[in-house]
C-alpha positions as CSV (number, residue, x, y, z in Angstrom):
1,X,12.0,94.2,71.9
2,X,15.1,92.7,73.0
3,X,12.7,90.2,75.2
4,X,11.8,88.8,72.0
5,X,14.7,86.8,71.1
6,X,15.3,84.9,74.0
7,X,11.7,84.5,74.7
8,X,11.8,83.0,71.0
9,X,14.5,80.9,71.7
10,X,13.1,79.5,74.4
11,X,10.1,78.7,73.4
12,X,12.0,76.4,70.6
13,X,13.8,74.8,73.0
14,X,11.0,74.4,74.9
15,X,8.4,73.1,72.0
16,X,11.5,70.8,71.1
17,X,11.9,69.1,74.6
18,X,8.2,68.4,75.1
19,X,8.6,67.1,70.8
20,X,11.1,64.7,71.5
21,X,9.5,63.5,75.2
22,X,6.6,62.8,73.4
23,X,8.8,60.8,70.4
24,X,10.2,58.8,73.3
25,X,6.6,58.2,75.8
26,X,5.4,57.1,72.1
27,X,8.3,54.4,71.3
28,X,8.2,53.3,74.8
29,X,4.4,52.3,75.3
30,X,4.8,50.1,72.1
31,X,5.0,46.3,72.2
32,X,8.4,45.0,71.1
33,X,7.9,42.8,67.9
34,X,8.5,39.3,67.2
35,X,10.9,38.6,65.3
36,X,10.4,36.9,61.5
37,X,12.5,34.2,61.5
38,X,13.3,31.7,64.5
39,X,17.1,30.4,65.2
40,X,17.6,27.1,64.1
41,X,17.7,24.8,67.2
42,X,19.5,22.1,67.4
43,X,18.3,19.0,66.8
44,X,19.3,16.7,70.0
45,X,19.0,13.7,67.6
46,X,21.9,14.5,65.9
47,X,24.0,15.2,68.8
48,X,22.8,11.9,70.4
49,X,24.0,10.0,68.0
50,X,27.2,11.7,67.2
51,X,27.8,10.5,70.7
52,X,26.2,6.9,70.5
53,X,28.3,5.8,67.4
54,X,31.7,5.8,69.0
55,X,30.3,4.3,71.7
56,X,28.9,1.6,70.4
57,X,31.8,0.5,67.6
58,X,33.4,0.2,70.9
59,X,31.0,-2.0,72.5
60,X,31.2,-4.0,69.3
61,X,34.7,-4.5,69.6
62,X,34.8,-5.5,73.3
63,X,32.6,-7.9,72.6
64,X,34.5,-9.6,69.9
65,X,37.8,-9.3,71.9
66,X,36.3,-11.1,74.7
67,X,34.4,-13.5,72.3
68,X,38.1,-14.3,70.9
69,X,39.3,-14.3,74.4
70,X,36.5,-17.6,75.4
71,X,37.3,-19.3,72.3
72,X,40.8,-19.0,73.2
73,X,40.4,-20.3,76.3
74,X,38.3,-23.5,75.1
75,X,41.1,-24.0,72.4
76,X,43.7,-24.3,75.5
77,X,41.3,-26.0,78.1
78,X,40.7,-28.5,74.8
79,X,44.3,-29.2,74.2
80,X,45.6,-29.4,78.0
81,X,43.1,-31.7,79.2
């Protein structure tokens, strides 16, 4: 009888190997879910025009410097000549 306990033994170890192979072949063939909730994206809107609006206070201002910069002119051309 002393073949008895080890045979026992490994039989366990056994039945638990093929137990947990079969836990893992099971969790393997399953499709991967989707999740609930999608990220956020960001909106390219916003970042557009978070870039636009500096730019175009500065066009705005070139243009009245340079506007300034005609009348100017005209105002010297006026009294020279």
């Amino acid at each position: 009888m002393p073949l008895s306990a080890p045979c026992t033994a490994m039989r366990r170890i056994v039945a638990t190997t093929l137990a947990c192979a079969l836990a893992l072949a099971c969790v393997a063939c399953t499709p991967p879910q989707e999740p609930a909730d999608k990220p956020v994206e960001p909106s390219a809107t916003q970042l557009r025009n978070a870039i636009r609006e500096p730019l175009d206070a500065t066009r705005d201002t070139q243009k009245t410097v340079e506007d300034a910069a005609a009348q100017q002119r005209q105002a010297i051309e006026a009294a020279s000549g």
